[in-house]
Structure formats: structure tokens, C-alpha cells
C-alpha positions in Angstrom: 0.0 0.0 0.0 1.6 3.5 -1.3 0.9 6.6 0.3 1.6 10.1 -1.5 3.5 12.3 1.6 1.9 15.6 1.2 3.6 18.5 2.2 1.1 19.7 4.6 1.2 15.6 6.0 5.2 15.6 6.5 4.8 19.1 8.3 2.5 17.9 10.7 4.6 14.6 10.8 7.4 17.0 11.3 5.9 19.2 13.9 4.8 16.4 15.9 8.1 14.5 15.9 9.6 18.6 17.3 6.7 18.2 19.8 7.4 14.7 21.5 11.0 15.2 21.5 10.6 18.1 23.2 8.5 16.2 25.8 10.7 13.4 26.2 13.1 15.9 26.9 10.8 17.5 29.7 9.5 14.1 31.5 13.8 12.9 31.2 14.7 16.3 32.9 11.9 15.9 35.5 12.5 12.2 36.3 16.3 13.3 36.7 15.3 16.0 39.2 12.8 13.1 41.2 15.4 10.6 41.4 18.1 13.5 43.1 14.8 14.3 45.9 14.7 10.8 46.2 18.4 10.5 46.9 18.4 13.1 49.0 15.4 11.9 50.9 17.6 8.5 51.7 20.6 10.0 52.5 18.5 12.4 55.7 16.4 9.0 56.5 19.7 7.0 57.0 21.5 10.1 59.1 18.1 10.1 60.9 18.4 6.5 61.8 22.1 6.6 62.9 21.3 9.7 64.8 18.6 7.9 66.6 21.0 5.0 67.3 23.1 7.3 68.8 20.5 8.6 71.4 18.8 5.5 71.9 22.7 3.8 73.4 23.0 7.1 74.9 19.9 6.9 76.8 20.8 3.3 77.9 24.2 4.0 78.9 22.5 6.9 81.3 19.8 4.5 82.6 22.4 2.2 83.5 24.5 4.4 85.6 21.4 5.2 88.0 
């Protein structure tokens, strides 16, 4: 089956093809920018957690001594 590309078909083909890459772009720049917050996010949960360990022997080591 043969299909005559007009020229008003290969600019919309065109326009759309500018379109989606630009939003590939986008959505690649915005999931880059997610995965750093959820980095981040880790990293302050696992200082959280070793801070907390920290208190926690802390707090045992000064009910002992009573």
C-alpha cells in the first residue's frame, strides 16, 4: 500500500516528531530532578536513623548508671 507524503502531511509529521521530542526531553529532565529528591530523601532518612542509634545507646548508657 503506497501513500503520497503531502507536504502539509510531512509538516504535521514534522511538527509532531519537534513536539514529542521536546516532551521526552521534559518528562527525562523531570525524572532526573525526582530521582536526586529521592536521593536526598535516603541519604536524611539513613543520618536520621544513625542519629537515633546514637541517642537510643545514649539513653541506655545513662539508665544504667542510675
Amino acid at each position: 500500500m503506497e501513500t503520497e507524503c503531502t507536504e502539509d502531511s510531512i509538516l504535521r509529521i514534522t511538527t509532531e516528531n519537534i513536539t514529542l521530542k521536546q516532551q521526552v526531553h521534559q518528562l527525562t529532565d523531570g525524572n532526573q530532578k525526582l530521582d536526586d529528591r529521592l536521593k536526598a530523601a535516603r541519604s536524611n532518612v539513613r543520618f536520621h536513623e544513625r542519629r537515633i542509634a546514637e541517642l537510643e545507646v545514649q539513653l541506655l548508657d545513662s539508665t544504667d548508671r542510675s
